[in-house]
N, C-alpha and C positions, 0 to 999 in steps of 0.2 A: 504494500500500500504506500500512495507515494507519499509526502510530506505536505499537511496543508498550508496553505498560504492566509496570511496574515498582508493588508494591503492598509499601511500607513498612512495613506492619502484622505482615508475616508473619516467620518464624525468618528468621538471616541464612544460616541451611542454606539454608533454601526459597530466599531471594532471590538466592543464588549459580547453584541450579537454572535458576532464571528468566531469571538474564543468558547461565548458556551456553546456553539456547534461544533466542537473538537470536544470529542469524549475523554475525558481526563479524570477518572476514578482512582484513588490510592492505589500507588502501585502501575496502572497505566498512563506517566505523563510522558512519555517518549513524544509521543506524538505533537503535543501542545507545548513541547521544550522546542524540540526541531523548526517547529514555525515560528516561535520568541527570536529563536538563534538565527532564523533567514531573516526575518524581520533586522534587528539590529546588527546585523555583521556587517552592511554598506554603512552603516555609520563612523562615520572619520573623529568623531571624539570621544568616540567610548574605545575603549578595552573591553573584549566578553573574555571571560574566563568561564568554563560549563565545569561542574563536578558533578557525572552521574545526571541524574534528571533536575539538577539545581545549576542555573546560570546567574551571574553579575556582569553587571555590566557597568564600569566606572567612567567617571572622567577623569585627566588628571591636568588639571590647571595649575597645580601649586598652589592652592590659596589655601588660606589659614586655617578654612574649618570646611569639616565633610559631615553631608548629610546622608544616611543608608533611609531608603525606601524599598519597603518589603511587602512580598506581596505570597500567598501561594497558591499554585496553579491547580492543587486535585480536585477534588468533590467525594461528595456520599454518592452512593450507588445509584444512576439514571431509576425515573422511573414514569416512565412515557412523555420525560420534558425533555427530550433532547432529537430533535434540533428545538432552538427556541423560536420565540415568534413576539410579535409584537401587540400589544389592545390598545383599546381607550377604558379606562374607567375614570368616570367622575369628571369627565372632560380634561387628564393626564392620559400621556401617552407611558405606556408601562412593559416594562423587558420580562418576559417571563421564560422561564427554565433551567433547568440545574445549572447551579452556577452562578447564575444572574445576582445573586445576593453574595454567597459564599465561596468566592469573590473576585469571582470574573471581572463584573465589571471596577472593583479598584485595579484589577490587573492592569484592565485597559486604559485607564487613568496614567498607570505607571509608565506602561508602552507604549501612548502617544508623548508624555512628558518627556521620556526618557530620548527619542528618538528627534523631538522637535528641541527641546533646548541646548542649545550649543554651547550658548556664553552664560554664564553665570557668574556670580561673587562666591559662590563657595562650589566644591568638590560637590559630588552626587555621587553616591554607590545604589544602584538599580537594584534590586533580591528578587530574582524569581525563584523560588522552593517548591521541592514536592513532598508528599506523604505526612501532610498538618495534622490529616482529620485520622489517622490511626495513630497507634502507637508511639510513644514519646520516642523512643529508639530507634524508629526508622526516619525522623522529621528530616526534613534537608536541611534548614535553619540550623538545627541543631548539631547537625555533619560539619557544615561548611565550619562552625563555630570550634569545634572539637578540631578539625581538619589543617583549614585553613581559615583563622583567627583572621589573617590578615586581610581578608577580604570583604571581612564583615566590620571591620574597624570603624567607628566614629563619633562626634563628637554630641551626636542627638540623631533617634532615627523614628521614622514614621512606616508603622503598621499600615496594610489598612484594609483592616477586618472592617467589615458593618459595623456601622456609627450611625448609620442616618445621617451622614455630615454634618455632626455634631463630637469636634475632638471630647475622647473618652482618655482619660491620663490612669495612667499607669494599669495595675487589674488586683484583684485578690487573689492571693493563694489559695491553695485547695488541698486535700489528705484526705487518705480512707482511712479507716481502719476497723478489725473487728473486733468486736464486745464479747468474750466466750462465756457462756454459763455449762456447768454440770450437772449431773447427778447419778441416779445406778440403775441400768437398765435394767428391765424384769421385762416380762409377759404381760400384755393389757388386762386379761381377764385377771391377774392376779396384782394389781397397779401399786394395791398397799404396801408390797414390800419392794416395788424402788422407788424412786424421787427425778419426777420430770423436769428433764434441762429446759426444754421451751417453754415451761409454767414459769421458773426461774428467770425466763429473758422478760416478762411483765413488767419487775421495776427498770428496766434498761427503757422501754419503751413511754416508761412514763415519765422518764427524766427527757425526753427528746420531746417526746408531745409538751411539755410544760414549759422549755426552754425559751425564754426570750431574746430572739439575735438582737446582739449589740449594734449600735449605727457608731465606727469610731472616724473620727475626722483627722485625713491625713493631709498635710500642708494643704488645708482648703477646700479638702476635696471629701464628702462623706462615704463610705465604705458601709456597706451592710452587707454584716456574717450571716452563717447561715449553718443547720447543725440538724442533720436528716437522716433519717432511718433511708436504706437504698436498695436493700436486699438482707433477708434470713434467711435462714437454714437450719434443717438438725432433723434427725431422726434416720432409722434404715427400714423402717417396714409400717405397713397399715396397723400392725398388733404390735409393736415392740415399744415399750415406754423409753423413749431417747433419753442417752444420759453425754448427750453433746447437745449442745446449741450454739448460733454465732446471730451477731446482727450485725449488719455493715455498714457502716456511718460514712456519710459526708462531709466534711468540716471547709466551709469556705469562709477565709480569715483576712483580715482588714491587711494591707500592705505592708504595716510597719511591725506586725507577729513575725520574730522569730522563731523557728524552730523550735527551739527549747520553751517560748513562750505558748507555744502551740499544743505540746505536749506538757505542759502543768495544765494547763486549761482542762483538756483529755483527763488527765490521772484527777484533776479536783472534780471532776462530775461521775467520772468510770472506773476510779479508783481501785473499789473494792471487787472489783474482776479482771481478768485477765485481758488484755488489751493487744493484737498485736497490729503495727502499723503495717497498710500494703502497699502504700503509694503518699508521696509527698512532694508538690513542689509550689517552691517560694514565689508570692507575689511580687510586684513591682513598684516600686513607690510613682508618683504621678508623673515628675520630669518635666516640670509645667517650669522651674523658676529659674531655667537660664535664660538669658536675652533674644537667643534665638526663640526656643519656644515663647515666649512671650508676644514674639511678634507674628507666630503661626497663630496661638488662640486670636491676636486681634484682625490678623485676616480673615482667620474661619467666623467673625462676627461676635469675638469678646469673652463668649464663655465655654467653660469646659464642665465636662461633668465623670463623674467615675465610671471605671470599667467593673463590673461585677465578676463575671467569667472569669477564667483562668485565660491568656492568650501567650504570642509568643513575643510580645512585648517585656514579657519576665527575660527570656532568654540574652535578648540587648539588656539590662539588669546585668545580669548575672556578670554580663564583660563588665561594669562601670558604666553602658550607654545607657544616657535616659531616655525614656521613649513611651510614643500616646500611641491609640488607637486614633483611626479616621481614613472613612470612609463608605461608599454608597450603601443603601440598602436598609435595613429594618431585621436588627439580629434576632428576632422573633421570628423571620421567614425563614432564617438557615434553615437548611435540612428536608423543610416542610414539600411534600409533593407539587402545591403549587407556590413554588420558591419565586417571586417577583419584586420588581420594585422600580418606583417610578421615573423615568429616565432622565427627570430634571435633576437629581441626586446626582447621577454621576456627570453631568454638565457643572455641577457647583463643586463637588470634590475638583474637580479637573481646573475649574477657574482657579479655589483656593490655594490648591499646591503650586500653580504657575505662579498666580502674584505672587504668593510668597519666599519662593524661590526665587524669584526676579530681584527679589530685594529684602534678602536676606545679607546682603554684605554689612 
């Protein structure tokens, strides 16, 4: 199959169209890298560097400060939205099909910016990635990062996950883990001489129904936790009284929870059972208060608001970059069968990052 084409010339509506018609499912972005890569290789002021199904694309002017904008190319699994197509509702004109939200069209925000601006007052590093929406271990961001450090290097970078075009700073972190209860299996018919683990898991679930999440305010910015029951388990048979049980918790924590703060929190409410963690990773604080961000919020029209979700805005964190979410869409549509969103969103993402990058020096 040959390689699609990607044709620069046209709106970055149309070229949003165009990328959610390239099937790009975790794990299949060959095909939607190979046409990024045609697309920008005639380009005389980028540098592409490709690793695997993850491409950058730089400029290098020498100038004092560099901006990384990131974007990732996969999706959840098509499911009769692919090719997309265009409506009207409400008298908007509106992009619909996988992709279209999550997040094709900031793609094509990136890959018409990227391609049309030549000159600027600061450095640009392009991120196209694959493998976001599975596994933390397969992420491209996360390769490039571990890989080749140097490519992802910068001094502030811009996500751009669905925002609604409305910068989202920084995200909360997130952790599972499970609540174990015991007790001694018997025979149903005979119940009285063991002691049921999942009768046991009752007070776990009344500490979590009861729970008030915290709203904690991070340089400005309000964060609301969150602390849910996600899945249980326990038992091996229709007749046998379990003397295992587990509940699986969610904990999603304000940005400025370390670690260790995270786990006192856990051990002060789950304490008196067994607890084991199965997944952990650290939020991002907002990134809103250098000069350059400041002058992004006041292009995007002044105000910011918090990221809830976990994203891969943590990961620029994790190096020293600080870094917001922005960009088209309605993060309520990700995922959703009919994934759409209005195509004036990505004409104002595409305004936003241009002025702001025109005069950013």
């Amino acid at each position: 199959m040959g390689t699609s084409h990607l044709d620069l010339s046209v709106s970055v509506v149309d070229l949003a169209k165009s990328l959610c018609d390239i099937p790009s499912v975790s794990g299949d972005e060959r095909s939607i890298t190979d046409a990024i890569e045609q697309a920008l290789r005639p380009c005389a002021h980028l540098t592409i560097t490709r690793s695997g199904n993850a491409l950058v694309a730089a400029t290098s002017g020498g100038r004092a400060t560099r901006v990384a904008i990131a974007g990732h190319t996969d999706t959840v699994p098509i499911r009769d939205n692919v090719p997309s197509w265009f409506e009207q509702r409400d008298g908007q004109r509106w992009l619909v099909g996988r992709g279209s939200v999550d997040m094709k069209s900031g793609v094509a925000v990136q890959l018409a910016l990227a391609a049309s601006l030549t000159h600027l007052p600061v450095d640009v590093t392009w991120i196209f990635y694959d493998n976001e929406e599975v596994s933390a271990s397969l992420n491209g961001l996360g390769r490039l990062a571990r890989e080749h450090p140097e490519l992802v290097a910068a001094d502030f970078a811009v996500l751009g996950e669905p925002t609604a075009a409305v910068i989202e700073g920084g995200c909360n972190g997130t952790c599972r883990f499970l609540v174990k209860t015991t007790g001694v299996r018997a025979h149903s018919a005979r119940a009285w001489v063991g002691d049921n683990a999942i009768h046991h898991a009752a007070p776990v679930l009344d500490i979590l129904a009861g729970y008030a999440p915290e709203t904690i305010e991070v340089e400005g910015l309000a964060y609301r936790e969150g602390l849910n029951a996600v899945r249980i388990g326990g038992g091996i048979a229709g007749n046998v009284i379990p003397d295992e049980c587990w509940v699986e918790v969610n904990y999603r924590f304000a940005p400025n929870r370390s670690e260790q703060e995270v786990r006192d929190v856990v051990a002060r409410l789950f304490g008196r059972w067994q607890v084991e963690f199965v997944d952990f990773a650290a939020g991002a604080r907002p990134g809103l208060d250098a000069p350059l961000a400041q002058r992004f919020v006041a292009a995007a029209g002044g105000t910011a608001g918090p990221k809830y979700g976990w994203t891969d805005v943590a990961r620029f964190a994790e190096l020293g970059i600080p870094a917001v979410n922005f960009g088209p869409g309605d993060a309520l549509k990700a995922h959703a069968d009919d994934e759409a969103l209005p195509v004036v969103q990505i004409e104002q993402c595409e305004r936003v990052l241009r002025t702001w990058l025109e005069n950013a020096g």
